[in-house]
C-alpha positions, 0 to 999 in steps of 0.5 A: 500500500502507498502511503496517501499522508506524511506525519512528521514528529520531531524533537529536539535534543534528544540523543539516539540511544535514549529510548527503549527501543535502542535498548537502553536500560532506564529511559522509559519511551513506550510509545516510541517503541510501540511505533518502532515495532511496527516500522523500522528503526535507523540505528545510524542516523545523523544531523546534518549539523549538530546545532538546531539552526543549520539543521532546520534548515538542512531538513527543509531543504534537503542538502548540505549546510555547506551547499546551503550556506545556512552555516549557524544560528544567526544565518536561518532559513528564510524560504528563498530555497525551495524546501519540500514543504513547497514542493509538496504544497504545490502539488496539490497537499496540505502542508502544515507545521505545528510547533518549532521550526527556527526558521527566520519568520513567519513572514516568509513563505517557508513552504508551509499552507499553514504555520501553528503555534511557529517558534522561530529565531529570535528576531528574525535574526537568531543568535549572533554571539556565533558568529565569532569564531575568530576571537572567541569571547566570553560566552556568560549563559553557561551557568543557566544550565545547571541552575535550571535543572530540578522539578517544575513547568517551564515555558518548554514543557507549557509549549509542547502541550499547546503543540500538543493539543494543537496537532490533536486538533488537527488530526481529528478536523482531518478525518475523511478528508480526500486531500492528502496532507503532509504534517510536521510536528514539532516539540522542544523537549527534552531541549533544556531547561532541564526543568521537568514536571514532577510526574516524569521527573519521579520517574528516575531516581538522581541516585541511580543514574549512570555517571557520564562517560569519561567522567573525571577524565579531565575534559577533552584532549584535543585542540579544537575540541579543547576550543569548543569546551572552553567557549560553553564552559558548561560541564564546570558547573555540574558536580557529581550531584547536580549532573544526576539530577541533570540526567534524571531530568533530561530523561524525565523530559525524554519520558514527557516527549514520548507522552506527548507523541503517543497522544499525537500518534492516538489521535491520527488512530482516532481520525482513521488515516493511520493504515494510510499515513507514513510516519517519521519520528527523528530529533535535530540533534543529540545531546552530550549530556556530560559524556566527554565533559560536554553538556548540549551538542556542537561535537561530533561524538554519537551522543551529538551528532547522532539522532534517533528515527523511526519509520513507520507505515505503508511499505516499511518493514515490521520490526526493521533495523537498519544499519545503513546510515541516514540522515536528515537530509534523507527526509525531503527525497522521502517527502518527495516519494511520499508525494509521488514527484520527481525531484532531484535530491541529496538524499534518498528516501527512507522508505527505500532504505527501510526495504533494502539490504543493509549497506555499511559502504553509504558515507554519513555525513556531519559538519559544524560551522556555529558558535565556540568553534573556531574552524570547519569541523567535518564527520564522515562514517562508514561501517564501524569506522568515523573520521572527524576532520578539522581544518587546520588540526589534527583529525580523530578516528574512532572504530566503533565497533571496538570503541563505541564510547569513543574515548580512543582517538587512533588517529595517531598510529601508523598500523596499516589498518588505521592509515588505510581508514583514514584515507578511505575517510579523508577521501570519502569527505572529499567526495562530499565536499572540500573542507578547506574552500568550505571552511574559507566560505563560512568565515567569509560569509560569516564576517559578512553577516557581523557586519550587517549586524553592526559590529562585533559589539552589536553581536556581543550584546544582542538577543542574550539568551541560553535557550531560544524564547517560546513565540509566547515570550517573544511577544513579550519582549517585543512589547517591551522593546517597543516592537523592535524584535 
């Protein structure tokens, strides 16, 4: 059968392995799993880039950050390229998004019929402090990290049950309607603030969480990486006490998420398009959650660049593992298959993947460009093998199969083995990109945008914020400003 809708659920920050269905032993995901079974579960998917920004826009479009130019948080997607969003909508389908896009207005003709509840980048501008990358400054929100974990509603978790209530509205006017749809629903949890409601939060006990991974090691060793931390800054603010309750948190919030899409996932039931609806579940981006003394994302280890996606639906396979790597840009060239259009795409479609043998030679790709770096970080990964290239450093190589924690880089040794993937790794990036002319373009377009933000200091000193506003307080600081964001 051939699925006549598309309903895409999306989260934020929510890491691969933190889910049942991935096999992990605590974080409780039932609903899920539940869609899991009855689909295909990709066990090596990736972000296009670890940064919700760039990412968004790299979903919408279905291409690369490098070929988009989307490069960071201050540089979103304004709807001049075509997305899949328009494609599908111009074929003749409903195409609505209800919840978090962080795309650069809603004055923009993103593709969308229809735009419920849009979060989008503050401003219409987003967050210019990434932007400088040549002289990192002093970045002052880190503490709020750790001072928001504990029990409570946050204006997160408020949010996503509007978006919530909203899709199951939606759904349900959907019934026996002829036109077909395609529906991308979009919640912030478990983004932090790690403030989780009590119900979800007493479901992990602080005391009974695993401690991260290389905790106590004395952070990262490599020189970029070493940039990348010190800018955040996030993990000196956690000790042994407070990053267990951070991890019961963000489960919490994981738990409270999954809540949220078996409700979304009971309502297309109810409507009775579920038997003709293909549905994706996937994340922006993972979260480090302490493991390498990292908080949040912006690396390419797995906890980061790696995200979680479930299909399930006409034509997939029941119970399917795939370990074939997928990506995000994979969603549009599934739009377009879902739609039945010919359209050319970076990615394939998910669908096929689901239904084909699994092909450990298909390169996954990942690449950064944001704030606290300070140069063009590019990922590659094949079989077991991850090449992670800096322009200008040294490069890391991790075997997964033996090392999935990746805690050692081999980089460094001269056995035939390793010199050998690490050719087949620089050569796979080089077939993807240049990262050298990539990373010249970035900074140049990057300079750029600083200066038609006015200066460093206008960057420095605009739209301070840890974690970006809900449209709700948006408008409040727009009527506190007089209207000026």
């Amino acid at each position: 059968m051939t699925p006549k809708n598309l309903l895409i659920l999306i989260s934020d920050e929510h890491r691969r392995d933190a889910m049942g269905c991935m096999g992990h032993p605590i974080v409780k995901t039932p609903n899920l799993d539940a869609l899991a079974a009855r689909g295909a579960v990709f066990e090596n998917a990736y972000t296009p880039s670890p940064m919700c920004v760039p990412t968004r826009a790299a979903l919408a479009t279905g291409d690369w950050v490098h070929s988009i130019r989307n490069w960071d948080s201050a540089t979103p997607y304004d709807g001049s390229r075509r997305s899949w969003m328009h494609v599908l909508r111009d074929a003749g389908r409903d195409v609505v998004s209800i919840g978090k896009l962080h795309f650069r207005s809603g004055e923009d003709d993103n593709g969308f019929s229809q735009e419920i509840l849009p979060m989008h980048v503050v401003g219409g501008i987003g967050w210019p402090i990434g932007l400088l990358r040549e002289d990192l400054p002093d970045y002052g929100a880190a503490a709020e990290l750790a001072a928001d974990v504990g029990v409570g509603e946050s204006s997160y978790t408020q949010y996503d049950r509007d978006i919530t209530a909203a899709a199951e509205t939606w759904l349900r006017d959907r019934a026996g309607a002829e036109r077909p749809w395609a529906a991308f629903v979009s919640l912030v949890s478990p983004h932090y603030p790690l403030t989780c409601p009590k119900e979800w939060y007493d479901l992990y006990d602080p005391a009974e969480m695993d401690l991260p991974v290389g905790y106590g090691a004395g952070g990262p060793k490599h020189s970029e990486l070493k940039n990348v931390a010190g800018f955040w800054d996030y993990d000196r603010y956690f000790d042994e006490t407070r990053l267990r309750e951070a991890k019961a948190a963000y489960y919490g919030l994981t738990s409270f998420m999954d809540d949220c899409m078996g409700r979304v996932l009971a309502a297309l039931e109810e409507s009775g398009q579920a038997e003709e609806t293909l549905v994706l579940y996937v994340s922006d981006h993972g979260d480090m959650m302490g493991d390498q003394g990292f908080w949040t994302k912006q690396v390419m280890y797995e906890q980061s660049a790696g995200v979680p996606m479930i299909l399930a639906g006409p034509g997939v396979p029941e119970g399917r593992r795939v370990t074939t790597c997928a990506n995000l840009v994979d969603v549009a060239a599934t739009a377009f298959d879902v739609a039945d259009v010919d359209v050319p795409a970076v990615g394939v479609s998910l669908v096929g993947l689901a239904q084909g043998a699994d092909d450990p030679e298909r390169t996954g790709f990942s690449e950064y460009h944001d704030g606290g770096s300070t140069t063009g970080t590019f990922m590659v990964r094949w079989a077991d093998w991850k090449y992670v290239h800096y322009v200008g450093h040294a490069p890391q190589l991790f075997d997964l199969a033996d090392d999935p924690h990746e805690l050692h880089d081999l980089a460094g040794e001269e056995s035939a083995r390793v010199q050998d993937a690490l050719s087949d790794g620089a050569a796979r990036l080089r077939e993807i990109c240049e990262p050298e002319a990539v990373n010249a373009q970035a900074f140049a377009d990057q300079r750029r945008k600083i200066e038609a933000l006015g200066g460093r200091e206008a960057c420095l000193t605009a739209y301070l914020f840890n974690h970006t506003p809900t449209p709700g307080e948006q408008a409040e600081m727009s009527d506190a400003s007089g209207g000026s964001i």
